[in-house]
N, C-alpha and C positions, 0 to 999 in steps of 0.2 A: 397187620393182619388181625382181622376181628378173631376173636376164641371165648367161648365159652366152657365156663366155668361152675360146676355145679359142686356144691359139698353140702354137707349133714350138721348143722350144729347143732348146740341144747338151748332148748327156746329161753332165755334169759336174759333179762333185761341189762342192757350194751353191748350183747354180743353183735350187734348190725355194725356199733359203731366201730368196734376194734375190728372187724374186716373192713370195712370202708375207708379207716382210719388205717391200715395198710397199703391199700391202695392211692391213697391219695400222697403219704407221705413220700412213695417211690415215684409221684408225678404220673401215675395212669388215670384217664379218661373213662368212667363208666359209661358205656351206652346204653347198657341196660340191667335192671334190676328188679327181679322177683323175689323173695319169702312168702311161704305158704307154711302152712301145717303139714305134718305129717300124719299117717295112721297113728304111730307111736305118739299118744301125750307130751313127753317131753323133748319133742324134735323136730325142730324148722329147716325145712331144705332150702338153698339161696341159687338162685341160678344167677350170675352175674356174666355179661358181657362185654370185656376188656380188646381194647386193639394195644397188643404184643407179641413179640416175637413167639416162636414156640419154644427156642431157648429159654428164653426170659420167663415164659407161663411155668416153664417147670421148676424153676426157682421160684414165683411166686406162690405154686401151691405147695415146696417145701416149709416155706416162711407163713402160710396159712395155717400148714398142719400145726405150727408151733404156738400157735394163741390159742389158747385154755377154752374151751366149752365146743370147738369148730374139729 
């Protein structure tokens, strides 16, 4: 089941890759992928589009919340 995924990081250079780099390590499939700016200077929001379970979504934004800048 497709689910979207949206969070708040701090705009800094490799945070794209250590969330992508989560994902890819647990073998999920991005369909889609946005970062933009924020009003706030130092905040990029990512809306990412992942097909997983909705068990599985909620482990994967605990193990998101857990890398530094996200």
């Amino acid at each position: 089941m497709l689910q979207l995924i949206s969070l708040l990081m701090e705009d800094k250079p490799g945070a794209l890759m250590r969330v992508t780099g989560l994902l890819t390590a647990r073998g999920y499939n991005i369909d889609s992928l946005t970062v933009a700016r924020t009003t706030d200077p130092g905040l990029s929001r990512m809306n990412i589009v992942v097909d997983v379970e909705p068990q599985q979504r909620a482990q994967l934004i605990k193990q998101m919340n857990k890398l530094v800048n996200v």
